[in-house]
N, C-alpha and C positions, 0 to 999 in steps of 0.2 A: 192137172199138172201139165197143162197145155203152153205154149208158148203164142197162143192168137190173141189179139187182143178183144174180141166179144166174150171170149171162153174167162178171160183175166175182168172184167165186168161184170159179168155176172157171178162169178167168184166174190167179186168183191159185195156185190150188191146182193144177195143173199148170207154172207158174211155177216153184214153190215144189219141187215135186216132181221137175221136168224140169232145173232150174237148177242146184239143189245138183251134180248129177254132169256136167255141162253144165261147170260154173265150174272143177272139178278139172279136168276133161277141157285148158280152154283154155290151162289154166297149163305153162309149160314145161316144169315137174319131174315131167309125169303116168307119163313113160316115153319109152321113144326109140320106141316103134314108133304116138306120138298124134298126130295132126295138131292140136296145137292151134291154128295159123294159120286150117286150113281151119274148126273150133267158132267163132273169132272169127269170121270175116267171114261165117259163115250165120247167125251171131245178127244181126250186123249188116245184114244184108241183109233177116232176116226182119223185123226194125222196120223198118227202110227199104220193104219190101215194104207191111208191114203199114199206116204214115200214108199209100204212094201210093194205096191204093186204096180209103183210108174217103172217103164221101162227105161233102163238108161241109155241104150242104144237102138233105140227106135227108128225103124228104116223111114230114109228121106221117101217126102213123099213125091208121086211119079204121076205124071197125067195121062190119061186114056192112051193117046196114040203113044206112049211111049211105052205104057205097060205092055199094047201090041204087037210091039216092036219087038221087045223082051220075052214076049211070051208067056206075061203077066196074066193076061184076060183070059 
């Protein structure tokens, strides 16, 4: 839940990688021996997971000598 753009990348690109067989897996017709109930509700859980625990006022980030400054370090 980063706003960098390598973090948004690789997000996507494990997404995209992890999803494709993810998405057959959930569907009914994968096989009789797939849980696709259980694929649905861990994707669903993992986004449910994922917004409870970004912070929404995450403090700006501060560079060494400034933390120093502040009396951060």
């Amino acid at each position: 839940m980063e706003r960098k753009l390598i973090s948004m990348a690789i997000a996507l690109l494990v997404g995209f990688l992890y999803g494709t067989t993810l998405f057959f897996g959930v569907l009914p017709t994968a096989g009789p021996n797939v849980s696709w109930d259980g694929h649905l509700f861990g994707a669903l859980g993992g986004v449910l997971a994922a917004l409870a625990f970004t912070r929404k006022n995450a403090p700006a980030e501060v560079s060494l000598s400034e933390a120093k400054d502040r009396d951060f370090a």
